[in-house]
N, C-alpha and C positions, 0 to 999 in steps of 0.2 A: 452625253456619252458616259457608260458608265461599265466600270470592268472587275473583275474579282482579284482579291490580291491574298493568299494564303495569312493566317497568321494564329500564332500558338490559343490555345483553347482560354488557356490565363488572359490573354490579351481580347479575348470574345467576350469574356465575362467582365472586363474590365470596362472596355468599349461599351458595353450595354449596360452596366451601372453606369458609366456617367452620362448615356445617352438621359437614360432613367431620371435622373437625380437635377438635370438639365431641360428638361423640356426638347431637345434635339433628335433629331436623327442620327443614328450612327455614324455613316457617313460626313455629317454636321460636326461631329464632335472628332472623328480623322481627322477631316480638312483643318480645325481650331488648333489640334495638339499639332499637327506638320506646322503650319504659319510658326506658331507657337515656336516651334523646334528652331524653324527658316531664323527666326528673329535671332535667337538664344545664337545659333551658330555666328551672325553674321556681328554682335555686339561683341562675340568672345573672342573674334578674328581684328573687331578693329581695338579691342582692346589689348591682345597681343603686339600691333602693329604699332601703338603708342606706346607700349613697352619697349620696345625694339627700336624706336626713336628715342625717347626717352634718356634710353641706356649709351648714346653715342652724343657724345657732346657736343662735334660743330651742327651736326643736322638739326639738334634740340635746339641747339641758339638761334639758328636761321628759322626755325619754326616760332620760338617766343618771341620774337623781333616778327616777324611779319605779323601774330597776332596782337602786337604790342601796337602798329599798326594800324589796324582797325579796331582797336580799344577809342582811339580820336572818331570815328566818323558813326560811329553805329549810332550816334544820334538818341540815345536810350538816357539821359540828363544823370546819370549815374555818377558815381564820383569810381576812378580808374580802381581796380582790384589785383593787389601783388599777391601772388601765394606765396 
């Protein structure tokens, strides 16, 4: 299925250099930069959310402790890493 989606002329030229430049389809190189975007949003949301843990001390403690936790079991012969 496929549908039309408006978008400024700058961005038509842009889309079809990198389709160009790519080997891709238009389209091909949409879907890439959207995922692309999907990604960028959802790394910049959990990295806010470790901020926001982070910045509050019991929740942080309870969070280093349980991954203090499975520092013992992950079975990886590693020797244990403090920051």
């Amino acid at each position: 299925m496929s549908t039309t989606v408006r978008i400024s002329e700058t961005g038509r030229v842009l889309l079809a250099q990198l389709a160009a430049e790519t080997n891709l389809s238009m389209a091909a190189v949409l879907e890439a930069a959207l995922e692309n975007y999907r990604r960028s949003r959802l790394l910049a949301k959990a990295a806010a959310a470790y901020e926001a843990l982070a910045s509050d001390p019991g929740p942080h403690a309870e969070y280093r402790s349980e991954i203090a936790e499975f520092d013992g079991v992950c079975g990886d012969g590693l020797e244990r890493y403090e920051p």
